[in-house]
Short mmCIF file of the C-alpha atoms (twelve columns), coordinates in Angstrom:
data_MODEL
# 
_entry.id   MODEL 
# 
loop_
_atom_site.group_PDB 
_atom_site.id 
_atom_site.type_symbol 
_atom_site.label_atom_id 
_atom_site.label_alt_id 
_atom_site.label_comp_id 
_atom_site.label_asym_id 
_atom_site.label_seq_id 
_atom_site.Cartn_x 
_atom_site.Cartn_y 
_atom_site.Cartn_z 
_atom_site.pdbx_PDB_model_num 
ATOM 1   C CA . UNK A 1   -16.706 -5.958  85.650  1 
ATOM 2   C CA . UNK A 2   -17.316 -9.323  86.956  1 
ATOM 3   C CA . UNK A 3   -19.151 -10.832 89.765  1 
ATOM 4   C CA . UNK A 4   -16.211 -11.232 91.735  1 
ATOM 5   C CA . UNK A 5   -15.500 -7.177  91.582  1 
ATOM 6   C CA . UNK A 6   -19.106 -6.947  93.765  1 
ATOM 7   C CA . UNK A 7   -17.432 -9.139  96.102  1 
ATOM 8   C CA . UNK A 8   -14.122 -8.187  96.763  1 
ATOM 9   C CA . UNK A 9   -15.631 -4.665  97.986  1 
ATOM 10  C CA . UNK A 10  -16.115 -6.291  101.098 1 
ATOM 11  C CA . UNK A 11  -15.328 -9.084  103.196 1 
ATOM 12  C CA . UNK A 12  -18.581 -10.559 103.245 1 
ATOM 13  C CA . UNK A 13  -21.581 -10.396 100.981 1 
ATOM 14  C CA . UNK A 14  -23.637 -8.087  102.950 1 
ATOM 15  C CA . UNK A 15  -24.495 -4.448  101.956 1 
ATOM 16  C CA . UNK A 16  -26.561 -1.629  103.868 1 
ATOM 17  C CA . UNK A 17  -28.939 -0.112  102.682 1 
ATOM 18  C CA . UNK A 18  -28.627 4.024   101.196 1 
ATOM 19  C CA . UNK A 19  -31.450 4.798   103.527 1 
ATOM 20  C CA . UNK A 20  -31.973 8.272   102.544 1 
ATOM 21  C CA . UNK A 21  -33.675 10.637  105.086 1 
ATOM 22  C CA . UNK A 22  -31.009 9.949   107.791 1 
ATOM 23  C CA . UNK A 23  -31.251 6.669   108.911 1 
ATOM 24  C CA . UNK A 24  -27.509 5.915   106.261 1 
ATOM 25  C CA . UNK A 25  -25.707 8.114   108.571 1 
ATOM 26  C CA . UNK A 26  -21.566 8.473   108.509 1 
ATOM 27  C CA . UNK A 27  -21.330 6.778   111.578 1 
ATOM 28  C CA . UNK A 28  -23.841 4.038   110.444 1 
ATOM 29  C CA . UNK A 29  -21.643 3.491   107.183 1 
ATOM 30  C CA . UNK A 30  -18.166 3.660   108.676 1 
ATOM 31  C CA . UNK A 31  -18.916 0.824   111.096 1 
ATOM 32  C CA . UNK A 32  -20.782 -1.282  108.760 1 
ATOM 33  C CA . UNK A 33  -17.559 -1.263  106.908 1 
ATOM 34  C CA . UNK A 34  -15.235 -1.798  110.033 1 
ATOM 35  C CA . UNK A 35  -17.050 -4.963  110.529 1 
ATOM 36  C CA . UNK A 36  -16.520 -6.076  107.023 1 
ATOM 37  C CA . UNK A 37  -19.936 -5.742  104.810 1 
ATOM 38  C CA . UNK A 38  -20.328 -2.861  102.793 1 
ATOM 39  C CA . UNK A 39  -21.949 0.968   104.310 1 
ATOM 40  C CA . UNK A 40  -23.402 2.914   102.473 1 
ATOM 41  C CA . UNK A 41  -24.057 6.862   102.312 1 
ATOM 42  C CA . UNK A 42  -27.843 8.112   101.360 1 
ATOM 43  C CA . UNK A 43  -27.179 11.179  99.030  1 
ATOM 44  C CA . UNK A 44  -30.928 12.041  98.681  1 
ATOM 45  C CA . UNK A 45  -32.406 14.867  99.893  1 
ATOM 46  C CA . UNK A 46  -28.660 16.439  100.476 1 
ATOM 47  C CA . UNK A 47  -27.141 19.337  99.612  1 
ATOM 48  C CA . UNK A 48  -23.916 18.483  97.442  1 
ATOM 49  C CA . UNK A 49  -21.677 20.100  100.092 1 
ATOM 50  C CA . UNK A 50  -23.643 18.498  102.781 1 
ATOM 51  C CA . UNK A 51  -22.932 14.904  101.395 1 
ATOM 52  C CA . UNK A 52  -19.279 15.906  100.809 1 
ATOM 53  C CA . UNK A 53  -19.024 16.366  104.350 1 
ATOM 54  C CA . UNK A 54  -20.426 13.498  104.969 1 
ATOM 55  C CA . UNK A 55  -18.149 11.446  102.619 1 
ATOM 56  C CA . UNK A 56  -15.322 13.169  104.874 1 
ATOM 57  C CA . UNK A 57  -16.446 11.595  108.248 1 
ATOM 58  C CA . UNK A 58  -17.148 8.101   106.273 1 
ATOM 59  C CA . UNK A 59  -13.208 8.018   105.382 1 
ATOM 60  C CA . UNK A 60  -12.043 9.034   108.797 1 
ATOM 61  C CA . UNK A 61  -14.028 6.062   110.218 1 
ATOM 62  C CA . UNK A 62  -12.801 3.602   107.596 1 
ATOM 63  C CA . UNK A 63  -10.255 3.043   104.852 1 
ATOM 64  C CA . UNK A 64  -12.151 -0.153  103.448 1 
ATOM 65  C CA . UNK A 65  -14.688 0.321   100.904 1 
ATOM 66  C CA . UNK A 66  -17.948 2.320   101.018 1 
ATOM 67  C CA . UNK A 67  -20.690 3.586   98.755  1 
ATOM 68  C CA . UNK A 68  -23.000 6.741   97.858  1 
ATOM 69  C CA . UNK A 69  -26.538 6.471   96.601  1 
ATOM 70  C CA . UNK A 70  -27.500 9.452   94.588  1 
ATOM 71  C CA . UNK A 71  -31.726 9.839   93.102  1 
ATOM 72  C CA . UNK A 72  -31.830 10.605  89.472  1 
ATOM 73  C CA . UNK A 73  -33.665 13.703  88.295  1 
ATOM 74  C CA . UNK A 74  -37.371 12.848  87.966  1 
ATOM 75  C CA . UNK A 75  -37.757 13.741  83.889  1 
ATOM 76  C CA . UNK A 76  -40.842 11.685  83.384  1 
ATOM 77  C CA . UNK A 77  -44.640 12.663  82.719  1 
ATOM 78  C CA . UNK A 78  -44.997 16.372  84.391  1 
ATOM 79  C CA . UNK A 79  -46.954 16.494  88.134  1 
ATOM 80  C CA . UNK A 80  -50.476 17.744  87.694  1 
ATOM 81  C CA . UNK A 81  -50.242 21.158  89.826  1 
ATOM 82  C CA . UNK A 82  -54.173 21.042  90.724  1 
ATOM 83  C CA . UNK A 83  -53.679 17.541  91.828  1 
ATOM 84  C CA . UNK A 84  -51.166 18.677  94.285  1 
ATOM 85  C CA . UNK A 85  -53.182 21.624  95.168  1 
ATOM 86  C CA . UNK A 86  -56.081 19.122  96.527  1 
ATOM 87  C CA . UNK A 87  -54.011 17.342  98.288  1 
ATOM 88  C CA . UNK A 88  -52.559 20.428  99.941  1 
ATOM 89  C CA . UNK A 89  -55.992 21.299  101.270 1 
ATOM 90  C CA . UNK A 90  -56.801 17.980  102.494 1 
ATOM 91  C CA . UNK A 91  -53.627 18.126  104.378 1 
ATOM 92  C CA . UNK A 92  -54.619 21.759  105.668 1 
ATOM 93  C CA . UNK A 93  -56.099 19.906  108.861 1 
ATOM 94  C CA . UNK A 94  -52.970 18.233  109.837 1 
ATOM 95  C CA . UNK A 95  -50.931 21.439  109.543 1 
ATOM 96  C CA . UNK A 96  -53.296 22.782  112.094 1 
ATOM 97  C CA . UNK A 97  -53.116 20.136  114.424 1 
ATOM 98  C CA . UNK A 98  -49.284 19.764  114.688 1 
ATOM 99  C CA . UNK A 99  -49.449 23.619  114.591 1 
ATOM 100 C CA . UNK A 100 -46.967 24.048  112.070 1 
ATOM 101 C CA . UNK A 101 -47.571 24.805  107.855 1 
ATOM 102 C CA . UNK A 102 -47.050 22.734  104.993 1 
ATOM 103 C CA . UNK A 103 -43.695 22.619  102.744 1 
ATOM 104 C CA . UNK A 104 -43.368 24.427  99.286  1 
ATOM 105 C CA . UNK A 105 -43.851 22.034  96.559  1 
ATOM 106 C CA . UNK A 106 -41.853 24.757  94.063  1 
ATOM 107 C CA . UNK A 107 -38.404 23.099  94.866  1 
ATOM 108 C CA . UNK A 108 -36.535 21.243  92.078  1 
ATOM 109 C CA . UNK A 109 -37.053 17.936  90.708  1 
ATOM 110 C CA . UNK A 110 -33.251 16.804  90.029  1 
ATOM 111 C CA . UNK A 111 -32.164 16.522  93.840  1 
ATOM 112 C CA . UNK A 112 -28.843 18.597  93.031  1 
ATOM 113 C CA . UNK A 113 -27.800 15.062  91.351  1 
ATOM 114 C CA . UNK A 114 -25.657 17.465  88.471  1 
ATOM 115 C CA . UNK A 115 -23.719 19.103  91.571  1 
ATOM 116 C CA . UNK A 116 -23.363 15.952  93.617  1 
ATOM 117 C CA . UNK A 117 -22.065 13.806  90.337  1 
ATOM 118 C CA . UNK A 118 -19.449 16.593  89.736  1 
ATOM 119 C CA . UNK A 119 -18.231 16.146  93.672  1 
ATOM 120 C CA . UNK A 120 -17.999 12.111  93.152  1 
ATOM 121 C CA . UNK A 121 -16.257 12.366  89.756  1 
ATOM 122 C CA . UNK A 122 -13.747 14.968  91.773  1 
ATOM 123 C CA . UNK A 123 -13.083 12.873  94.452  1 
ATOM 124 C CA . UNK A 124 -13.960 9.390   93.526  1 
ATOM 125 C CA . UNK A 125 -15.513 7.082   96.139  1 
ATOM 126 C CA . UNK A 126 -15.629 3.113   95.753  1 
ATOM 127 C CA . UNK A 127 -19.006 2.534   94.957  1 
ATOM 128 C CA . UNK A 128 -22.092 4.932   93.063  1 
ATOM 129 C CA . UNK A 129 -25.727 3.516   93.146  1 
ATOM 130 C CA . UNK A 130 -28.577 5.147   91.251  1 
ATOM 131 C CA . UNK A 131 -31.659 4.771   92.042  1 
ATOM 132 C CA . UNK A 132 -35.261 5.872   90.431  1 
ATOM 133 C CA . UNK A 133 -33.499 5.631   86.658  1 
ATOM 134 C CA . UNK A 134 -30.567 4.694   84.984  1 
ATOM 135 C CA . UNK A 135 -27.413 7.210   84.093  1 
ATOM 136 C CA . UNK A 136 -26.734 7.988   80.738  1 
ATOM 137 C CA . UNK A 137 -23.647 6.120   79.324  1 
ATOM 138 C CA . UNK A 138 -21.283 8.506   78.867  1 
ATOM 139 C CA . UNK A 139 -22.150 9.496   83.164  1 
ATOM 140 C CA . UNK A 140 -21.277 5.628   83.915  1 
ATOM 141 C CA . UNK A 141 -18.370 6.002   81.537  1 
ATOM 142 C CA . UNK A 142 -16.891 8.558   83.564  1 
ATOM 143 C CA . UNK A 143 -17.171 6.516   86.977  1 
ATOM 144 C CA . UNK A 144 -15.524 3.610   84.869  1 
ATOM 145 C CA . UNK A 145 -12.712 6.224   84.521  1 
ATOM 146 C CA . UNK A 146 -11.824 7.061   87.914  1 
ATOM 147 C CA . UNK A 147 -12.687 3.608   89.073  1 
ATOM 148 C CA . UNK A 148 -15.827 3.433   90.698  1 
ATOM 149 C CA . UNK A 149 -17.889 0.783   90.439  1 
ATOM 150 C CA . UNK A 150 -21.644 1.307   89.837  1 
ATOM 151 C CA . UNK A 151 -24.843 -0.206  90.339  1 
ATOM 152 C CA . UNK A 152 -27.946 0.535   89.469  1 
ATOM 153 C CA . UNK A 153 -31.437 -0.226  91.218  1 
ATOM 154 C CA . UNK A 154 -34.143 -2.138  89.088  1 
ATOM 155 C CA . UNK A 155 -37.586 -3.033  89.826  1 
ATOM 156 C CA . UNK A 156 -37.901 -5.055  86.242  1 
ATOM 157 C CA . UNK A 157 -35.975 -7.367  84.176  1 
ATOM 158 C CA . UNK A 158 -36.324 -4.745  81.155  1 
ATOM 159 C CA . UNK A 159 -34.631 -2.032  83.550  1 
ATOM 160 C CA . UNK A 160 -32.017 -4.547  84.112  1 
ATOM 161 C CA . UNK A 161 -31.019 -4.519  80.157  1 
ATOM 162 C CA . UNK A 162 -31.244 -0.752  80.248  1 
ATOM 163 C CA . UNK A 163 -28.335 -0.602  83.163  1 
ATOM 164 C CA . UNK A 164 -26.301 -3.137  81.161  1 
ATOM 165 C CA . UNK A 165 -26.325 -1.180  77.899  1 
ATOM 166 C CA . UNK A 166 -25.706 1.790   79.823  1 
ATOM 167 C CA . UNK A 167 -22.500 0.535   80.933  1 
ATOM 168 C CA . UNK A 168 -23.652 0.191   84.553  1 
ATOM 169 C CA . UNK A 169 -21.254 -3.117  86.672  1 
ATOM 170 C CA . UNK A 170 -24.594 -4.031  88.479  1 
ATOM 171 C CA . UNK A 171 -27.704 -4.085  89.462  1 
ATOM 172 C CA . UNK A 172 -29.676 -3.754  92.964  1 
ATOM 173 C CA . UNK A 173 -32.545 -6.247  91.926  1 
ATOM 174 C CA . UNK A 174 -35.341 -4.482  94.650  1 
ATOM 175 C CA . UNK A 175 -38.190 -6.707  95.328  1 
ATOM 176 C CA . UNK A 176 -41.594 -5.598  96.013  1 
ATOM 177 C CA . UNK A 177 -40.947 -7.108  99.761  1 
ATOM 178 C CA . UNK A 178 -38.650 -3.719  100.637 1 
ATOM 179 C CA . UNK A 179 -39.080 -1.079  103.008 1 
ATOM 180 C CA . UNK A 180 -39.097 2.629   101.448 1 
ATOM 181 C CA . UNK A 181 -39.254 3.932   97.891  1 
ATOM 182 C CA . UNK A 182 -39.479 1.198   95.168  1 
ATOM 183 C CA . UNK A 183 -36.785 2.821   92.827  1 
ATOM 184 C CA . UNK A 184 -38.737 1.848   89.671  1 
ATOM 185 C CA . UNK A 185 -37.277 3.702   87.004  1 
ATOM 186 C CA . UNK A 186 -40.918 4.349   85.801  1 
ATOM 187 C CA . UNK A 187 -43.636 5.977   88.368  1 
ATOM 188 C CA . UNK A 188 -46.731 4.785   86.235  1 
ATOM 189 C CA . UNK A 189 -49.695 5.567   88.787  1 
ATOM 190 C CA . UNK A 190 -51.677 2.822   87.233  1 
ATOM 191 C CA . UNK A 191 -49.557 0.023   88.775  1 
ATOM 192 C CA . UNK A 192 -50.542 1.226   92.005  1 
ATOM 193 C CA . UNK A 193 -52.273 -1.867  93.667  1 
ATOM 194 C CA . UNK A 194 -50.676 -4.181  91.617  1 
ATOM 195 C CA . UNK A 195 -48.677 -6.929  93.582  1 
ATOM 196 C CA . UNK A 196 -45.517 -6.599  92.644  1 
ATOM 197 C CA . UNK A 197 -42.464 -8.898  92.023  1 
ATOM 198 C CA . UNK A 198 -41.087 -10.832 94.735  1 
ATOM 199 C CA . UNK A 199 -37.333 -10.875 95.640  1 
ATOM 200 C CA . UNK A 200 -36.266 -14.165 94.609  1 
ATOM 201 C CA . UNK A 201 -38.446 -14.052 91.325  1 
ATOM 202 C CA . UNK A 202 -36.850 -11.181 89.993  1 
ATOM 203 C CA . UNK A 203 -33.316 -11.796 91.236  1 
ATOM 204 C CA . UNK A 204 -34.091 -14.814 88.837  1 
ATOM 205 C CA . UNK A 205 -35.447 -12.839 85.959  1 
ATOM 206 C CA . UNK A 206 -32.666 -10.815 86.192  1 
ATOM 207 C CA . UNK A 207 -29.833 -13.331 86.318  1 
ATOM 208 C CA . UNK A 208 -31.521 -14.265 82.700  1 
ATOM 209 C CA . UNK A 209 -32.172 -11.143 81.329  1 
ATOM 210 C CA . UNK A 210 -28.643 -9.994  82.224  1 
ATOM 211 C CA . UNK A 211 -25.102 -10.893 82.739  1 
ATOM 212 C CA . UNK A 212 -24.899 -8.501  84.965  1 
ATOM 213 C CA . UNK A 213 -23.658 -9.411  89.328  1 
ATOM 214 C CA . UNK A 214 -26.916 -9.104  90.994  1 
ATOM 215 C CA . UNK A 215 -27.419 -7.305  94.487  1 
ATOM 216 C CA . UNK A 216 -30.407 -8.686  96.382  1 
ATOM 217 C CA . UNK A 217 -32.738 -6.098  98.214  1 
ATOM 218 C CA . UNK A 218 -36.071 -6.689  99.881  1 
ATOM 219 C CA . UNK A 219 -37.105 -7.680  103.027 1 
ATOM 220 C CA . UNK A 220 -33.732 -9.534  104.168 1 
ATOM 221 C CA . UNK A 221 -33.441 -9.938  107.500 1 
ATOM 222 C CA . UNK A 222 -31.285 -13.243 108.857 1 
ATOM 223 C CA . UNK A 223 -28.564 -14.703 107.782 1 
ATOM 224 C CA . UNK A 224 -30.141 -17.457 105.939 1 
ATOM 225 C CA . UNK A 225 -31.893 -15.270 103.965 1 
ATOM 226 C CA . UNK A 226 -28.782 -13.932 102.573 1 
ATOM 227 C CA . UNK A 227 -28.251 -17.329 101.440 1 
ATOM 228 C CA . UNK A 228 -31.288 -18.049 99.907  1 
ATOM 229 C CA . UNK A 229 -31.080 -15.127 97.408  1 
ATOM 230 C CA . UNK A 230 -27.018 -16.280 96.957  1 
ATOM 231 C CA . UNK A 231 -28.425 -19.752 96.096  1 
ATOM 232 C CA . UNK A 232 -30.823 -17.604 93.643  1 
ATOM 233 C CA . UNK A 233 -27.587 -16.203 91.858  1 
ATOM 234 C CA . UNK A 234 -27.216 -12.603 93.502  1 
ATOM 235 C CA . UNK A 235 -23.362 -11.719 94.361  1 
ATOM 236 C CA . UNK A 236 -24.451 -10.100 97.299  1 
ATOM 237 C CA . UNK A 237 -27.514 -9.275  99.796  1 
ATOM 238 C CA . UNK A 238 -28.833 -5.712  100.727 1 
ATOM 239 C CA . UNK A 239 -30.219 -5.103  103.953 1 
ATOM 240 C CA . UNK A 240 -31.465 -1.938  104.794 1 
ATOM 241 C CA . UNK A 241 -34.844 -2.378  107.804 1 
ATOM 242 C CA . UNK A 242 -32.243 -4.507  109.641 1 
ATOM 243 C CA . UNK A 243 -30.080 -2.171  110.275 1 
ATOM 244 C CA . UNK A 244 -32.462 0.919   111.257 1 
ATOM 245 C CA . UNK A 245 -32.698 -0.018  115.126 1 
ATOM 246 C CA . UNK A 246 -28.688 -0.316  115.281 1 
ATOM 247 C CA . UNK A 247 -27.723 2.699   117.282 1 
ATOM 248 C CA . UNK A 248 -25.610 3.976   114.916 1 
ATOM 249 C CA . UNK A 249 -28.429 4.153   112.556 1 
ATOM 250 C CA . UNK A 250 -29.903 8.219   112.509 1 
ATOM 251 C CA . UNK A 251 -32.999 7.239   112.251 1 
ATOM 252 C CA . UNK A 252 -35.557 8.693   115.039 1 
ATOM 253 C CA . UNK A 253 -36.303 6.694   118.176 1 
ATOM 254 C CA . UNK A 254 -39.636 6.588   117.602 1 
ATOM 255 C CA . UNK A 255 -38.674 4.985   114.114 1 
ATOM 256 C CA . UNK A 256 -36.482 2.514   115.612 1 
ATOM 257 C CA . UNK A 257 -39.420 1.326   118.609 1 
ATOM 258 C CA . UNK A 258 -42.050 0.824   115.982 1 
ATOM 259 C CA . UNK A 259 -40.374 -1.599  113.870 1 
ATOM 260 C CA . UNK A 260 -41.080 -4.262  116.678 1 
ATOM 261 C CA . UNK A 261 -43.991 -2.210  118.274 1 
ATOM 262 C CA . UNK A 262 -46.887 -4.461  118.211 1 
ATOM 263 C CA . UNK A 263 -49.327 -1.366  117.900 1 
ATOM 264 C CA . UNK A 264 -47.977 -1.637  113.723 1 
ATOM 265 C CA . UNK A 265 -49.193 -4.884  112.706 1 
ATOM 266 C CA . UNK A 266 -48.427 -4.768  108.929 1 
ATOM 267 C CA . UNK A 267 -46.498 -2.443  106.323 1 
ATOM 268 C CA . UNK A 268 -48.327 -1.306  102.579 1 
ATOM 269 C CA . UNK A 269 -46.923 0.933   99.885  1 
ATOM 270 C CA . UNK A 270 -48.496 4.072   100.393 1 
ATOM 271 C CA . UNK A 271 -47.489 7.475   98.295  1 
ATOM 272 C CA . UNK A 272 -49.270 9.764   101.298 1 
ATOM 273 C CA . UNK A 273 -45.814 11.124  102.118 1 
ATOM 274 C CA . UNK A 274 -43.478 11.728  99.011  1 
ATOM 275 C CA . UNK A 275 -46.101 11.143  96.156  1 
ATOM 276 C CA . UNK A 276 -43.573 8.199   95.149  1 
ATOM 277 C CA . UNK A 277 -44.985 4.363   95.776  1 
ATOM 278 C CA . UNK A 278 -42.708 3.717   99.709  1 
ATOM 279 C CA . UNK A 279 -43.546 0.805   101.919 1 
ATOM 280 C CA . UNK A 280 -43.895 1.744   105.514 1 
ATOM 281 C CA . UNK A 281 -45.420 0.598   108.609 1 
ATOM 282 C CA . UNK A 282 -49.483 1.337   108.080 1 
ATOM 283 C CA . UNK A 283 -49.991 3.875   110.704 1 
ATOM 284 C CA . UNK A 284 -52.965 6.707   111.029 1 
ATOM 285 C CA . UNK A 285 -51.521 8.947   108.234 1 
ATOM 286 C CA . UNK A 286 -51.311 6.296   105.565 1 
ATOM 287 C CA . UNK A 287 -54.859 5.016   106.383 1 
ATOM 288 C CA . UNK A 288 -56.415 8.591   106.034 1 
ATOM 289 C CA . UNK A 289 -53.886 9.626   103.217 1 
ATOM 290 C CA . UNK A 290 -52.805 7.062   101.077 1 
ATOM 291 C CA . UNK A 291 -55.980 6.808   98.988  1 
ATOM 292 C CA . UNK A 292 -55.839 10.088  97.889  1 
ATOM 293 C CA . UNK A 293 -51.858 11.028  97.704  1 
ATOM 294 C CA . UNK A 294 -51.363 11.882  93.777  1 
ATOM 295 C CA . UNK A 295 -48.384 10.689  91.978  1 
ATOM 296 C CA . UNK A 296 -46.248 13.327  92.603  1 
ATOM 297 C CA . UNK A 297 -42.502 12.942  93.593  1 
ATOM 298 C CA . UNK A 298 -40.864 15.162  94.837  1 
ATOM 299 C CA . UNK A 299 -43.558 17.882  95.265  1 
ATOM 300 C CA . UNK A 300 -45.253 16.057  97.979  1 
ATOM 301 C CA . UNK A 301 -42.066 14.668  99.631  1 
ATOM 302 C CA . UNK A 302 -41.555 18.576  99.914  1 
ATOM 303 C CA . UNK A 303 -45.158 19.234  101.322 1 
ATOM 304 C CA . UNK A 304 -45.523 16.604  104.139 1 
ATOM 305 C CA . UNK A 305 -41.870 17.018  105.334 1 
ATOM 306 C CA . UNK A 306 -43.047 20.148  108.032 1 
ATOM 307 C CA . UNK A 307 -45.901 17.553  108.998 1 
ATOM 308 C CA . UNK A 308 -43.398 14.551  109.480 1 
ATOM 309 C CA . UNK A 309 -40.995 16.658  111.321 1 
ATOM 310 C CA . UNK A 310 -43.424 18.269  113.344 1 
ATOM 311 C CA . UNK A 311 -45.026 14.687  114.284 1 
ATOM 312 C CA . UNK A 312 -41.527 13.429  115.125 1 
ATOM 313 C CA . UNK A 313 -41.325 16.096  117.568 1 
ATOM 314 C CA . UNK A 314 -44.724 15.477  119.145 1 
ATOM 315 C CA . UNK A 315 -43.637 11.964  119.193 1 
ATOM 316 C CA . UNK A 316 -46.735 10.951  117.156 1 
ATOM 317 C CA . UNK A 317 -45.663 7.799   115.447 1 
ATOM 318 C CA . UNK A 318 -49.003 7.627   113.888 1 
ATOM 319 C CA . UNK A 319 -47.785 10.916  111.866 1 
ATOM 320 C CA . UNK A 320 -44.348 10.027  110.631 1 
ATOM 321 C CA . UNK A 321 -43.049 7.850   107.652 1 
ATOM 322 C CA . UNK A 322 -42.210 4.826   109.151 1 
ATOM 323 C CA . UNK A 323 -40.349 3.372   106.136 1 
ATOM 324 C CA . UNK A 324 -39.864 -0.602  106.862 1 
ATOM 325 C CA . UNK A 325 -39.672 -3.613  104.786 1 
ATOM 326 C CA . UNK A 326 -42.170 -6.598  105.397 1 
ATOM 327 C CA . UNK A 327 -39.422 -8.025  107.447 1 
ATOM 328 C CA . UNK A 328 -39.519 -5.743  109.936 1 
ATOM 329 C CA . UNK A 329 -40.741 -7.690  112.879 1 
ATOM 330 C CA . UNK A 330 -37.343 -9.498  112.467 1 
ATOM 331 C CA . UNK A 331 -35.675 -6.187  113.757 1 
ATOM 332 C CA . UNK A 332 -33.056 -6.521  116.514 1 
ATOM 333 C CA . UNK A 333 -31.410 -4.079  118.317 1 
ATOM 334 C CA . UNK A 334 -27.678 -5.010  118.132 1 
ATOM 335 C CA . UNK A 335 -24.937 -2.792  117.558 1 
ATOM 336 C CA . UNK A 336 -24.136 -2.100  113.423 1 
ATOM 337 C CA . UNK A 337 -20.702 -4.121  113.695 1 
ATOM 338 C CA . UNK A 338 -22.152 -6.875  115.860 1 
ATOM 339 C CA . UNK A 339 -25.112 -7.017  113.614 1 
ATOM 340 C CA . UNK A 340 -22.848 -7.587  110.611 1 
ATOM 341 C CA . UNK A 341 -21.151 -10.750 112.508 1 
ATOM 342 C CA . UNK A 342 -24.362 -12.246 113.253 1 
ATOM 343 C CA . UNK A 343 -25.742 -12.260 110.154 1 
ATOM 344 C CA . UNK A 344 -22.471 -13.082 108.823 1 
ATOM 345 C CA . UNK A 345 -22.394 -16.248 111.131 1 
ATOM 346 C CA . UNK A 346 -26.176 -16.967 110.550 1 
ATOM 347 C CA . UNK A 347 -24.778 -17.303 106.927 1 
ATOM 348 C CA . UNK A 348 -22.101 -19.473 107.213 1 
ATOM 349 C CA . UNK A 349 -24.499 -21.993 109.349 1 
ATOM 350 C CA . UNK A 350 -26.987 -21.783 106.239 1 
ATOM 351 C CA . UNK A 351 -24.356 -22.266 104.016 1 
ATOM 352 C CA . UNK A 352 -22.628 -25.207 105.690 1 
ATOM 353 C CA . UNK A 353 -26.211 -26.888 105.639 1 
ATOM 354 C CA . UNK A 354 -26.740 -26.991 102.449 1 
ATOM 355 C CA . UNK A 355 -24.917 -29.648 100.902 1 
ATOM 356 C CA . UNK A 356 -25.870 -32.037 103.775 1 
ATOM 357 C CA . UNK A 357 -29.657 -32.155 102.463 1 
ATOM 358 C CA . UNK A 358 -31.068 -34.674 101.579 1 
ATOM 359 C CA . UNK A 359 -32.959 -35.547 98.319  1 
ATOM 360 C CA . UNK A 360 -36.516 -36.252 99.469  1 
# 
């Protein structure tokens, strides 16, 4: 499909973020797409019939376009058991302080994704993302059928190519710059530390590997910002940090107050909570963590999630995963729909700008 199939799925060129963990609420989606950009559903971490539900309140809040984000099994190299053992004790003293105990790390690696593709291939929906991997052709085949459009998330130019030859119409180009999991099709533990590719850089890597319509994600906050990664070729921007004080957004108060909180002066990419490379605001838990976290998604995800939920109800910021994209300062408050119309207006002044420049 062509670039201007990403845009007619919404008014304007604006998508939010599939924050999984329940910031991408219904309500969050359904009046992102009222006000004309494009909501999205996190399917992570759901049960199928728990996102089916929540694909029923979506559509009673909205009739225009939406989308569903759905994690790909995790069928790379196997988790190292003893490695997750360790970190299990060295978590021990943080199940005693929030009195509570640590999660299972037995639960299974594929996120019900074969359950949850059977519900969307059912009952289609307008839009399917992937993220952490690429569907196999004959799964993107069968959205092509029922008429859903698809993107996938990259991290790389090479992961690009993959989505194209799968079939995929898209590509979420995620620069290193983005709040929560990179979706790197690839968790290679020896790239940890590394710097990463910037937004614009590899929306332009991607626009030549690929002739594929590019969504932008990473650390977009304004308006003109959306039109700096438009200028770079991407068909549309995502924004997913901005919209995470909105109250709409599900995300937990405490979440919401330390995006602006000047107590969090800087974000990293830390795997102390899911085992998975995230960026988040640097807080106590990442500092004493983070070093020693192994690479192992979703086994730790399921480990710290008593500790995070437990934290959250001590209101401990210092012990939650404050997911938030270097951008995060930016935050403001506003309603979802009246965030959409500023950043839609901060836009069209960036836009209208540009060919008044002059040559210097």
């Amino acid at each position: 499909m062509s670039t201007t199939a990403l845009n007619d799925l919404s008014p304007f060129p604006i998508v939010q973020a599939p924050m999984a963990g329940g910031a991408s609420c219904p309500e969050l989606a359904g009046t992102v797409c009222e006000a004309g950009a494009l909501g999205f559903l996190a399917g992570g971490y759901k049960t199928a019939g728990g996102l089916y539900q929540e694909i029923k309140q979506v559509r009673r809040l909205t009739a225009r376009p939406f989308g569903v984000n759905l994690f790909m099994p995790q069928t790379g190299r196997p988790t190292d058991p003893a490695a997750v053992e360790v970190y299990r004790h060295q978590l021990a003293g943080e199940a005693d302080w929030y009195g509570t105990r640590l999660g299972e790390t037995d639960d299974s690696r594929d996120d019900a994704y074969d359950a949850k593709l059977a519900i969307l291939l059912e009952d289609p929906v307008p839009v399917v993302s992937f993220t952490f991997g690429c569907p196999a052709p004959d799964v993107l085949a069968a959205f092509a059928r029922v008429g859903t459009y698809t993107i996938v998330t990259v991290t790389y130019p090479e992961e690009a190519l993959a989505a194209e030859r799968a079939g995929a119409d898209a590509v979420c180009a995620q620069g290193v710059e983005a709040g929560g999991h990179q979706g790197t099709h690839r968790d290679d533990p020896d790239e940890d530390g590394t710097p990463g590719t910037g937004l614009l850089t590899l929306v332009a890597q991607v626009r030549e590997s690929t002739g594929l319509p590019v969504v932008a994600a990473g650390g977009i906050m304004r308006g003109a910002q959306i039109a700096a990664v438009l200028a770079a070729g991407a068909g549309a921007a995502q924004l997913g940090t901005a919209f995470l004080p909105c109250p709409e957004s599900g995300a937990h108060p405490l979440h919401k107050r330390a995006l602006t909180d000047p107590l969090f002066t800087r974000t990293a990419l830390t795997r102390a909570f899911s085992g998975r490379p995230a960026r988040g605001l640097v807080n106590r838990f990442t500092r004493e963590h983070g070093p020693y976290a192994p690479a192992a998604y979703p086994e730790v995800h399921h480990l710290t999630a008593p500790l995070r939920k437990a934290a959250a109800t001590a209101g401990d910021a210092q012990g939650m995963a404050l997911w938030a994209g270097q951008g995060h300062r930016l935050a403001r408050a506003l309603p979802a729909g009246e965030l959409v119309g500023v950043l839609a207006a901060e836009l069209d002044t960036a836009l209208a700008a540009l060919p008044h420049r002059s040559t210097p």
